[in-house]
Backbone as CSV, one residue per row, in Angstrom:
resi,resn,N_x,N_y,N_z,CA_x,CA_y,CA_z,C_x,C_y,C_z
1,UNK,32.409,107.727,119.459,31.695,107.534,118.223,32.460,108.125,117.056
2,UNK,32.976,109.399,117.212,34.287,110.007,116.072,35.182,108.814,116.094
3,UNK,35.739,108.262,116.556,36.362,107.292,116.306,36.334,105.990,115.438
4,UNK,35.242,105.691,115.664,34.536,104.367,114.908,34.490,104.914,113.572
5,UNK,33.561,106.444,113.557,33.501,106.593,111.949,34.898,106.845,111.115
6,UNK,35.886,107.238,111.883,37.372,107.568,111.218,37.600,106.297,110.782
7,UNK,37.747,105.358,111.366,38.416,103.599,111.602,37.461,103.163,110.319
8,UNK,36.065,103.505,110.390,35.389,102.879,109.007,35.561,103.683,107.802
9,UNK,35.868,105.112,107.703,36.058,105.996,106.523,37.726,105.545,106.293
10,UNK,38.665,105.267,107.051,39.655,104.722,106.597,39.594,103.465,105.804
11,UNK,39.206,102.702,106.681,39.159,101.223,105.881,38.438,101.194,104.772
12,UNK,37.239,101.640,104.653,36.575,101.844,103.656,37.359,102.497,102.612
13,UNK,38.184,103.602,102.661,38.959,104.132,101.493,40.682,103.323,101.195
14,UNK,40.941,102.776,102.432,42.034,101.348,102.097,41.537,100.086,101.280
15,UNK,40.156,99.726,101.325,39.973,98.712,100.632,39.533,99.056,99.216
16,UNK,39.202,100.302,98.788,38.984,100.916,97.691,39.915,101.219,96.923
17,UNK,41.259,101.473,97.676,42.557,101.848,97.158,43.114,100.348,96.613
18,UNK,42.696,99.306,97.520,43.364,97.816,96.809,42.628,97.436,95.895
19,UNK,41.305,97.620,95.985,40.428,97.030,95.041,41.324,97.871,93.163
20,UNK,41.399,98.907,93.920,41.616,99.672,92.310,42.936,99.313,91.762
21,UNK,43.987,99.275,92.932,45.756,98.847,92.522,45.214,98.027,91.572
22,UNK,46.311,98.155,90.068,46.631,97.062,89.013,47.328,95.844,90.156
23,UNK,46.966,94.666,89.511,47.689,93.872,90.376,49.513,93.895,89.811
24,UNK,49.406,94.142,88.870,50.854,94.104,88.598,51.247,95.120,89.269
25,UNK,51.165,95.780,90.320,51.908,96.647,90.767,51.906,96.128,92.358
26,UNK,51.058,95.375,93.044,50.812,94.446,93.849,52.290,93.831,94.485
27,UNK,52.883,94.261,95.857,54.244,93.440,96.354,53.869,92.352,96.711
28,UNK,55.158,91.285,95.984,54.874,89.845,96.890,55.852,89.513,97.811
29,UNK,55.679,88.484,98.632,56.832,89.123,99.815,58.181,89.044,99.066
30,UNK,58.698,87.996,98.071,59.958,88.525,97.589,60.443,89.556,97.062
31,UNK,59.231,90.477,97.270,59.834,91.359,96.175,59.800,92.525,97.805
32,UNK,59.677,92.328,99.229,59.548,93.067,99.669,60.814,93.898,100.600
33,UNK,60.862,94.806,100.958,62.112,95.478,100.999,63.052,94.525,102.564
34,UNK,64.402,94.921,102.020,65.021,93.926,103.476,64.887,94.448,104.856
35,UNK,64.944,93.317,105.462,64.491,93.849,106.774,65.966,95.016,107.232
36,UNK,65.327,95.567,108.184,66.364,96.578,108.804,67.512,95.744,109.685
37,UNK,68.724,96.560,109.093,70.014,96.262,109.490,70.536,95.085,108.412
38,UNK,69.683,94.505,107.897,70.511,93.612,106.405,71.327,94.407,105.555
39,UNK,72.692,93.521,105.246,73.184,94.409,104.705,73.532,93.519,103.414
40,UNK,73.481,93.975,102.573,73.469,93.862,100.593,74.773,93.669,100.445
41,UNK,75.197,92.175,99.885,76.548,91.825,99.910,77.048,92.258,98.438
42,UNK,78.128,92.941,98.424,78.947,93.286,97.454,79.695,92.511,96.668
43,UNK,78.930,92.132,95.338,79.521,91.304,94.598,81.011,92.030,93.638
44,UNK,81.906,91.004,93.718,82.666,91.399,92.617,83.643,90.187,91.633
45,UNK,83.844,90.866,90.264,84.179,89.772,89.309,85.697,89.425,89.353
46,UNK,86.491,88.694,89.183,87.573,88.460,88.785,87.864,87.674,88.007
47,UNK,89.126,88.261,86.964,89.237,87.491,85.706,90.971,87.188,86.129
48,UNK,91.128,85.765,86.057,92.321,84.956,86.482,92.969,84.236,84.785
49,UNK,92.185,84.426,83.628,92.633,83.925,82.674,94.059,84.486,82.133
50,UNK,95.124,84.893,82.983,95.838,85.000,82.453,97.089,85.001,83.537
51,UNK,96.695,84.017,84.816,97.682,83.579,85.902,97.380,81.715,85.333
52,UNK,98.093,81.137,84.534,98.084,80.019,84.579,99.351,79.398,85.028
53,UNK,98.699,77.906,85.253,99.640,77.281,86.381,98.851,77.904,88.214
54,UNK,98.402,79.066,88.239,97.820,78.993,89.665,96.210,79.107,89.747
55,UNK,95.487,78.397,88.589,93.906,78.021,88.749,93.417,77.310,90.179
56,UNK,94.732,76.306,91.026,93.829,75.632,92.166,94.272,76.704,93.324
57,UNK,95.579,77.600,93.380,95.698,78.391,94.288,94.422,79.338,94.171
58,UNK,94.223,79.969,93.455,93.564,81.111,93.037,91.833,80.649,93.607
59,UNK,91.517,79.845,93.001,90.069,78.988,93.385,90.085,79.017,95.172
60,UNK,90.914,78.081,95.950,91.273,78.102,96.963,91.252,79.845,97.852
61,UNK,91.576,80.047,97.349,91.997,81.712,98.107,90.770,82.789,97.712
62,UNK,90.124,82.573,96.972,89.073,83.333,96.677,87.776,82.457,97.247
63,UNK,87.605,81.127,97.708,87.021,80.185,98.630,87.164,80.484,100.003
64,UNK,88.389,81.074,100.658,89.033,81.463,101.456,88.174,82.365,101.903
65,UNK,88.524,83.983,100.977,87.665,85.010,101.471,85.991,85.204,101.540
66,UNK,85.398,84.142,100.417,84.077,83.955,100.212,83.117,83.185,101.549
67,UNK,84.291,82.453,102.492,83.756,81.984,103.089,83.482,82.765,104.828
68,UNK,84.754,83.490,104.574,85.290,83.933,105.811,84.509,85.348,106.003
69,UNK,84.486,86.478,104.815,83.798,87.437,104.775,82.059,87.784,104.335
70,UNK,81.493,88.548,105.159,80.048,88.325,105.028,79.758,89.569,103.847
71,UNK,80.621,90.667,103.657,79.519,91.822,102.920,80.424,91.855,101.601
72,UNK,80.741,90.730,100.981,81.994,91.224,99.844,81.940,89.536,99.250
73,UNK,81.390,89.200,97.859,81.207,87.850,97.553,82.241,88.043,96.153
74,UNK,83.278,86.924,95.519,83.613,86.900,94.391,83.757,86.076,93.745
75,UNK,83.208,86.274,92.633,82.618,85.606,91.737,83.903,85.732,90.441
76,UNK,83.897,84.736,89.476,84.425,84.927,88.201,83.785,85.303,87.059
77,UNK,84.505,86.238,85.987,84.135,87.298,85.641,83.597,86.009,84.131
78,UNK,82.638,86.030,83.971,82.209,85.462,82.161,82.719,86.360,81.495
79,UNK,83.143,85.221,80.466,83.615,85.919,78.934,82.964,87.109,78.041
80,UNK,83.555,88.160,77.843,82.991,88.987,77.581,82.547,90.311,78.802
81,UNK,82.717,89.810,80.022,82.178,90.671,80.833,83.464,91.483,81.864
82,UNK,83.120,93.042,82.060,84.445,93.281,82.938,84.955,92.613,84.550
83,UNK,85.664,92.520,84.361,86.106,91.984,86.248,86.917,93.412,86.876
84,UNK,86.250,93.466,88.169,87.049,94.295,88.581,88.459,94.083,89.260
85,UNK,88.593,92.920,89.333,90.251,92.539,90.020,90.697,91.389,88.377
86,UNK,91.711,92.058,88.245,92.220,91.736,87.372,93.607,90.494,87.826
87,UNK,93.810,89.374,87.503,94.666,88.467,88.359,95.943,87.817,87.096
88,UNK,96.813,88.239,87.033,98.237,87.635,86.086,99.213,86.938,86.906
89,UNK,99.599,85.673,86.243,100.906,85.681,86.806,102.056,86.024,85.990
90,UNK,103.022,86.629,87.337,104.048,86.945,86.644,105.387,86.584,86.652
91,UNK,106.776,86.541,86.446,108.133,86.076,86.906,108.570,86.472,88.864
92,UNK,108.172,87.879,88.713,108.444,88.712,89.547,108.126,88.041,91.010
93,UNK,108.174,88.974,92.006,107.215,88.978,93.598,105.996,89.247,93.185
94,UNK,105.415,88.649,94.307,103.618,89.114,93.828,103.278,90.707,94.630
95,UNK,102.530,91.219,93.914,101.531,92.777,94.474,100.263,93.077,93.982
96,UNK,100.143,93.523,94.075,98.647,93.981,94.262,98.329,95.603,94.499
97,UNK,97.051,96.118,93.788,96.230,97.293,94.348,95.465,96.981,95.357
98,UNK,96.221,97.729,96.200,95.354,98.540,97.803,94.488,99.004,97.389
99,UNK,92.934,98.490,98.327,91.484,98.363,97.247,90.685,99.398,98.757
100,UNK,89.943,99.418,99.444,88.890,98.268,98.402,88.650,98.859,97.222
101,UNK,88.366,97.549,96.034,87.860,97.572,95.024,86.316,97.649,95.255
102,UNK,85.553,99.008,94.182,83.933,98.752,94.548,84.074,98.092,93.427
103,UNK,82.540,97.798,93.221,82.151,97.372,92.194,82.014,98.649,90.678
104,UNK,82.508,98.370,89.469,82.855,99.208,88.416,84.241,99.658,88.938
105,UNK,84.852,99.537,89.847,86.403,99.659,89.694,87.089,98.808,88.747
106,UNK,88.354,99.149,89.293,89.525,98.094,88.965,90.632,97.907,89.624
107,UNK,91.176,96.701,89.881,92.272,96.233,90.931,93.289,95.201,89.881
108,UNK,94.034,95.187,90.573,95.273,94.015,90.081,95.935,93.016,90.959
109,UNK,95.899,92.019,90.761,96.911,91.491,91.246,97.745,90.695,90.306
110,UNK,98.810,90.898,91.145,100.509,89.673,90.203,100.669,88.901,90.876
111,UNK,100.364,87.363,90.717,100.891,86.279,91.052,102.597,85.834,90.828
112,UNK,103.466,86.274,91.486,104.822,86.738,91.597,105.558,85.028,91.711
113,UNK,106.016,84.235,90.260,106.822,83.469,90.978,107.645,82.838,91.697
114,UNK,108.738,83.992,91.841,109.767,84.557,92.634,109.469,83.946,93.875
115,UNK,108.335,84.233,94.538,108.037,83.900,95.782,107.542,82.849,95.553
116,UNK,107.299,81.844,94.956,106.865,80.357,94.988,108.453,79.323,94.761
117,UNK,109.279,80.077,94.181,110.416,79.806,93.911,111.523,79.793,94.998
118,UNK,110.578,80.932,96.093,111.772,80.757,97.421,111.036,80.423,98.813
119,UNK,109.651,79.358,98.231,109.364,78.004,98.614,108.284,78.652,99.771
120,UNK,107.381,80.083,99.493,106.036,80.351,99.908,104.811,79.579,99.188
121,UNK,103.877,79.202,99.937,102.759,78.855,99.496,101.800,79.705,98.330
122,UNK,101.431,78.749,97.266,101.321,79.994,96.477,99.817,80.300,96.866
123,UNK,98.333,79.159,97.425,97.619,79.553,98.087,97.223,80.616,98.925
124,UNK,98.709,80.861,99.840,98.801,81.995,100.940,98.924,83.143,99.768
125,UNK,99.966,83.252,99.007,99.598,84.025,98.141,98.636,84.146,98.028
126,UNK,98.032,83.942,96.712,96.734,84.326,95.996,95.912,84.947,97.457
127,UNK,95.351,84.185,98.168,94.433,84.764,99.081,95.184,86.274,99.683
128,UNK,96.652,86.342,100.448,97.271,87.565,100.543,97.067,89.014,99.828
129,UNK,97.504,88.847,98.424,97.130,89.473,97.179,95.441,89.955,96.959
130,UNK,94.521,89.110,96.908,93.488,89.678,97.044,92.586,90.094,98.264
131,UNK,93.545,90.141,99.352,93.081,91.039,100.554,93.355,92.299,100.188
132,UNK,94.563,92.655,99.605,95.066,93.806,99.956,93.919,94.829,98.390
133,UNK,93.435,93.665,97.368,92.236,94.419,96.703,91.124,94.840,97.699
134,UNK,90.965,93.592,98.507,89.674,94.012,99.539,90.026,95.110,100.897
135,UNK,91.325,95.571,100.223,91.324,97.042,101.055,92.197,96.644,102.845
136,UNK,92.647,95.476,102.510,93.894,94.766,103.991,95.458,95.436,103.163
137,UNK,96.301,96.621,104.050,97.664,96.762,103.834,98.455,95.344,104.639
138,UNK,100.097,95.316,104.479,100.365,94.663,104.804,100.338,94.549,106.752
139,UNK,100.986,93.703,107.058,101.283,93.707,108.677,102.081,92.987,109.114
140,UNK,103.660,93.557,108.565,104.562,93.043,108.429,105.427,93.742,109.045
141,UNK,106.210,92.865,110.238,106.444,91.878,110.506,105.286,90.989,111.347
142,UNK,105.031,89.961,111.022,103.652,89.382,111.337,103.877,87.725,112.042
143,UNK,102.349,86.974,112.636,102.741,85.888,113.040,101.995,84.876,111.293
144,UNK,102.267,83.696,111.376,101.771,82.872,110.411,99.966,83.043,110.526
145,UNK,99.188,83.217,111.830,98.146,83.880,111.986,97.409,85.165,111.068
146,UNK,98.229,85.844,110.904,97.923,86.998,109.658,98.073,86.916,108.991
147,UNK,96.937,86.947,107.844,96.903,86.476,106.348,97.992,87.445,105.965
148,UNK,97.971,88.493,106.439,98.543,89.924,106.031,99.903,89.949,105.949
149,UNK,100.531,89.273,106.740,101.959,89.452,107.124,102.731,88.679,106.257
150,UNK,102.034,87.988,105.178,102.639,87.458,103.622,103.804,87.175,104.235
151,UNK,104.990,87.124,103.374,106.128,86.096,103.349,106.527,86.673,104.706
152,UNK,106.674,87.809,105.458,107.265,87.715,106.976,106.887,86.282,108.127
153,UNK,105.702,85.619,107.734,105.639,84.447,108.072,106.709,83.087,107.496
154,UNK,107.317,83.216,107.199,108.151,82.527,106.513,107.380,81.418,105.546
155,UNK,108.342,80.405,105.008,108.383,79.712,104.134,107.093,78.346,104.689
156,UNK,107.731,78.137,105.541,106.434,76.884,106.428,104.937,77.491,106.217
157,UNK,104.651,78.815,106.620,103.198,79.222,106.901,102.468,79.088,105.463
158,UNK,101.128,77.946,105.503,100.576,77.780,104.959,99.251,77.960,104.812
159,UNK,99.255,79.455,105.861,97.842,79.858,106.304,97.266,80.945,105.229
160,UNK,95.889,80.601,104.549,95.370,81.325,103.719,94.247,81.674,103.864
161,UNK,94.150,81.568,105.375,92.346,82.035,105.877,92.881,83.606,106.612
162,UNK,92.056,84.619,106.483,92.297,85.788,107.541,91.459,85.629,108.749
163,UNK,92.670,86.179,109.772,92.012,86.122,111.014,90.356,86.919,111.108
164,UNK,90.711,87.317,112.202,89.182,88.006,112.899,89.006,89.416,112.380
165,UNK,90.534,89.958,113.001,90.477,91.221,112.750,90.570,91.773,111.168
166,UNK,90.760,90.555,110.082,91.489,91.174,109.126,89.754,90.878,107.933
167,UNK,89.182,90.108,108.814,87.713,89.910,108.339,86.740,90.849,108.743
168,UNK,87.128,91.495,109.777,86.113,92.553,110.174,86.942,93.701,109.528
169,UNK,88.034,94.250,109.317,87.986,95.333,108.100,87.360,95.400,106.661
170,UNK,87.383,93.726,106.117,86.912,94.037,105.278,85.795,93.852,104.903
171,UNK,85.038,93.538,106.120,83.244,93.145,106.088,83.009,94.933,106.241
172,UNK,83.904,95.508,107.471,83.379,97.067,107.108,83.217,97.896,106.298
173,UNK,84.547,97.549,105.061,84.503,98.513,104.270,84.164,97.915,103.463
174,UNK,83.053,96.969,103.333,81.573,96.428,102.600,80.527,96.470,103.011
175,UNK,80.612,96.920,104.272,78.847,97.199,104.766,78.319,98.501,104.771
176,UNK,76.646,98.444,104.012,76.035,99.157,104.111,76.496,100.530,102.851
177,UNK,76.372,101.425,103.249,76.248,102.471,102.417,78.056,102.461,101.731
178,UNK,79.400,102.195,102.407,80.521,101.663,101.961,80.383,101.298,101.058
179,UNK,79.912,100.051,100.644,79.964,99.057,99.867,79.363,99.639,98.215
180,UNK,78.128,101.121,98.586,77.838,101.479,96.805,78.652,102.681,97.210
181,UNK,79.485,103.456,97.694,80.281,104.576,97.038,81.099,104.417,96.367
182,UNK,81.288,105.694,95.106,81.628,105.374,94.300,83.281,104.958,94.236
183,UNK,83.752,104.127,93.047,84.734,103.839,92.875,85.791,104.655,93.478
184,UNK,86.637,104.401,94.184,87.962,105.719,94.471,89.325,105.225,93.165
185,UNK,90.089,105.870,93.332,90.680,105.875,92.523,92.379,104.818,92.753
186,UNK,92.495,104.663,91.839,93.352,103.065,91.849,93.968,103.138,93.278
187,UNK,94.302,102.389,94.033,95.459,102.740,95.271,96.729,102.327,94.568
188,UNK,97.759,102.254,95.737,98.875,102.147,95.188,99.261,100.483,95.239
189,UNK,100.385,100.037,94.090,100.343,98.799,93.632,101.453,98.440,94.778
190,UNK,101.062,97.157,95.655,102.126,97.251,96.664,102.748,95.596,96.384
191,UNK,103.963,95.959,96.552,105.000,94.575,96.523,104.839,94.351,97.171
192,UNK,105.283,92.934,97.661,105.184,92.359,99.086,106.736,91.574,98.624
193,UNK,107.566,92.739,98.851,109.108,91.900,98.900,108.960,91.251,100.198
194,UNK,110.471,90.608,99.781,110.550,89.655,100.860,110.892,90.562,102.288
């Protein structure tokens, strides 16, 4: 009988508690928290307005990682707004900052013509280059299989997707609590000579 009256003095003071909630304060399921183990994909901006001539590589290779990686999405940066990977082309070899880039950082990459000039894909580029923002060093000497192993694949390899392993580093160091610490500080800008 203690029982019954607990179960009705509860409910009775739960339905008193809803009756009184403002409804504007009321959750609807979109607004309700994610289920456990979802993990909150890490957006980030990039501004390419100033690698021209490689708009379809660049599109391509950032399609590449958007598709392949689950906790790390990139987007292009609107006018007026900061990007955290910053993308130029330049005369030179291409490099890049060793990232990861969080979000409110900043990264670089150089679209290096040099290496389009001694007849690498500039696709493999671009996508190469912005691994090594999403925190991939090189892995060189490499097979055409590793996005990573940039021009050590030679001149033929026209591969601009990352493997397994080079997608699960950088889904890690985007998942979960990773993905909001704070900015670290620039890494180092790495060539990818030949």
């Amino acid at each position: 009988m203690l029982h019954s009256k607990w179960f009705a003095a509860v409910g009775t003071a739960a339905a008193v508690t809803l009756l009184m909630a403002p409804t504007a304060q009321a959750v609807t399921a979109p607004e309700a928290a994610a289920p456990a183990g979802a993990s909150a994909v890490t957006t980030l901006r990039y501004d390419a307005s100033r690698a021209p001539g490689w708009e379809a590589a660049i599109t391509a290779g950032v399609a590449s990682w958007n598709t392949n990686a689950r906790n790390v999405r990139l987007i292009p940066a609107q006018p007026g707004t900061r990007a955290e990977i910053q993308i130029i082309a330049t005369s030179g070899w291409p490099q890049a900052t060793l990232g990861p880039v969080r979000p409110g950082g900043q990264a670089r990459v150089e679209l290096g013509a040099q290496a389009v000039t001694d007849g690498h894909d500039k696709t493999r580029i671009a996508a190469h280059e912005i691994g090594h923002n999403l925190g991939l060093p090189d892995t060189k000497p490499g097979p055409c299989t590793q996005l990573m192993s940039g021009s050590s694949a030679g001149t033929s390899c026209k591969n601009a997707v990352p493997n397994a392993t080079e997608r699960a580093r950088v889904d890690s160091a985007y998942a979960g609590r990773a993905a909001t610490a704070p900015a670290p500080a620039e890494g180092p800008l790495l060539a990818d000579a030949r």
